[in-house]
C-alpha positions as CSV (number, residue, x, y, z in Angstrom):
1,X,96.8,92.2,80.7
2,X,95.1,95.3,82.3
3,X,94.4,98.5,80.4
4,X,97.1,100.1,83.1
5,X,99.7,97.5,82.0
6,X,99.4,98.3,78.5
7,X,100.2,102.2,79.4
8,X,103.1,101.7,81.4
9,X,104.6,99.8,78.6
10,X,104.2,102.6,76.3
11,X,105.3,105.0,79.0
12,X,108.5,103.2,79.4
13,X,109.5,102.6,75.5
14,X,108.6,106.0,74.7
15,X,110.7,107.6,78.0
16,X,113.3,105.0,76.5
17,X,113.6,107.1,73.1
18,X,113.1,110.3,74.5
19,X,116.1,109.5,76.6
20,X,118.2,108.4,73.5
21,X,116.9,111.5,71.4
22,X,118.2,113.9,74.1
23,X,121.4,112.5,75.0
24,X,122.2,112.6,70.8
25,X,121.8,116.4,71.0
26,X,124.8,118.6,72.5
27,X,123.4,121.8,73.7
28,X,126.5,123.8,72.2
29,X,125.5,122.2,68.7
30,X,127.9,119.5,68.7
31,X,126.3,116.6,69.2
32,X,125.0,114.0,66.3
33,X,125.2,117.2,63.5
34,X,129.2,117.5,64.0
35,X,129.8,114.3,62.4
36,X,127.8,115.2,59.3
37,X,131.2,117.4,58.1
38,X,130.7,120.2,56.0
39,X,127.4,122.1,54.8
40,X,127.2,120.5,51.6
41,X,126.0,117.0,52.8
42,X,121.9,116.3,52.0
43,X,119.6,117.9,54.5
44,X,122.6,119.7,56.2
45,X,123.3,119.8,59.8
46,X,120.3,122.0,60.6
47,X,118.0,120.1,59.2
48,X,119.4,117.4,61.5
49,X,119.3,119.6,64.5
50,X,115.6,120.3,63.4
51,X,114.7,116.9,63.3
52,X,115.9,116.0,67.0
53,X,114.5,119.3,68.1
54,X,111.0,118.2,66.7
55,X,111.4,114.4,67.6
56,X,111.7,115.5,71.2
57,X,108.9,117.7,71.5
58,X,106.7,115.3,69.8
59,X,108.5,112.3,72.2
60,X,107.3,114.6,75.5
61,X,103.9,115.7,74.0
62,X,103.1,111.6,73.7
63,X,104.6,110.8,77.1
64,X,102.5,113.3,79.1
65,X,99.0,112.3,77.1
66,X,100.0,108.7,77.8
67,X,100.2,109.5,81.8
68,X,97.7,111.2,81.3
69,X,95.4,108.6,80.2
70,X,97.3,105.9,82.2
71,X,95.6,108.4,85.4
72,X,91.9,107.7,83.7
73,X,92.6,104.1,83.7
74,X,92.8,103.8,87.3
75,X,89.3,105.1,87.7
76,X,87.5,106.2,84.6
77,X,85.9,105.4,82.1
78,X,88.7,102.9,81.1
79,X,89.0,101.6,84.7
80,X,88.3,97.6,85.2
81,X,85.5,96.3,86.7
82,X,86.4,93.5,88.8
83,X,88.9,95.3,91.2
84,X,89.3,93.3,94.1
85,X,90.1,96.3,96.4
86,X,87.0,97.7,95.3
87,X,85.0,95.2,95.8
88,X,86.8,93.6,99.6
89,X,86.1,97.4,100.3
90,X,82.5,96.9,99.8
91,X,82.1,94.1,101.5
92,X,84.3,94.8,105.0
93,X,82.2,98.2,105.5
94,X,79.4,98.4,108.3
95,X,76.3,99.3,107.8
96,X,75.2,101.4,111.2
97,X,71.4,101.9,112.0
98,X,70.5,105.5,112.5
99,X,67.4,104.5,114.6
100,X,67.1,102.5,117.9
101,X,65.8,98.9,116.9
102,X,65.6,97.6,120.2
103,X,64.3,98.3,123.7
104,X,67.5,98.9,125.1
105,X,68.9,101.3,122.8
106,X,65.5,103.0,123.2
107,X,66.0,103.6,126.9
108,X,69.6,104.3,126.6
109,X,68.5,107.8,124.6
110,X,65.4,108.3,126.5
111,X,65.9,111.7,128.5
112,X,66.2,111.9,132.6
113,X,64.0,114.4,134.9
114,X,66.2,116.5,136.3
115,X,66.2,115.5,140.4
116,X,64.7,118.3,142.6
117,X,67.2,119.6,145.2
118,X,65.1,120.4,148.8
C-alpha cells in the first residue's frame, strides 16, 4: 500500500466525522444541545455546543494538514521511488545531438556565397 493510499484513507474517515460533527449542530442552537432539557443536566448545553464547536475546528485543522501532506507524497520527500511514469518517461525521451556528427549534416549548415548578379 503506497504512502498516498494511506492519506486518502485518513482523508476520507476524517471528512466522514467532520461531516457527522456538523450536521449534529443546528446553527439556531437547536441541534444535539436541545435534547439535553434543562440547564441543570452535567456539563450543560453549552458545554455541549463547545465541544462540537471545538471538535470541528480540530476535524478541519487535521483534514487540511492531511492534504497537505498527501500533496508532498506525490513528489517529496515521501514520494515512492519506483514510479513507473517516471521512469517510461525517462526512457521514451530523445536524446538530440547539438553538434553535426556526420558529413552530411556538416554540409547541410555550411554557409553559401552569395551569386554575383552581372
Amino acid at each position: 500500500m503506497s504512502t498516498f493510499s494511506i492519506f486518502l484513507v485518513l482523508i476520507t474517515i476524517v471528512c466522514f466525522l467532520l461531516i457527522i460533527v456538523i450536521m449534529v449542530q443546528n446553527p439556531k442552537g437547536g441541534g444535539l444541545s436541545s435534547s439535553f432539557g434543562g440547564s441543570a443536566q452535567m456539563g450543560g448545553v453549552q458545554k455541549t455546543t463547545d465541544f462540537l464547536d471545538k471538535s470541528t475546528w480540530t476535524l478541519a485543522t487535521i483534514l487540511i494538514v492531511l492534504i497537505l501532506l498527501s500533496s508532498l507524497s506525490f513528489s517529496g520527500a515521501l514520494a515512492d521511488s519506483n514510479s513507473k511514469i517516471i521512469d517510461e518517461t525517462i526512457k521514451t525521451t530523445p536524446t538530440t545531438p547539438t553538434t553535426p556528427t556526420t558529413p552530411t549534416d556538416a554540409k547541410a549548415i555550411t554557409p553559401v556565397a552569395p551569386v554575383e548578379k552581372k
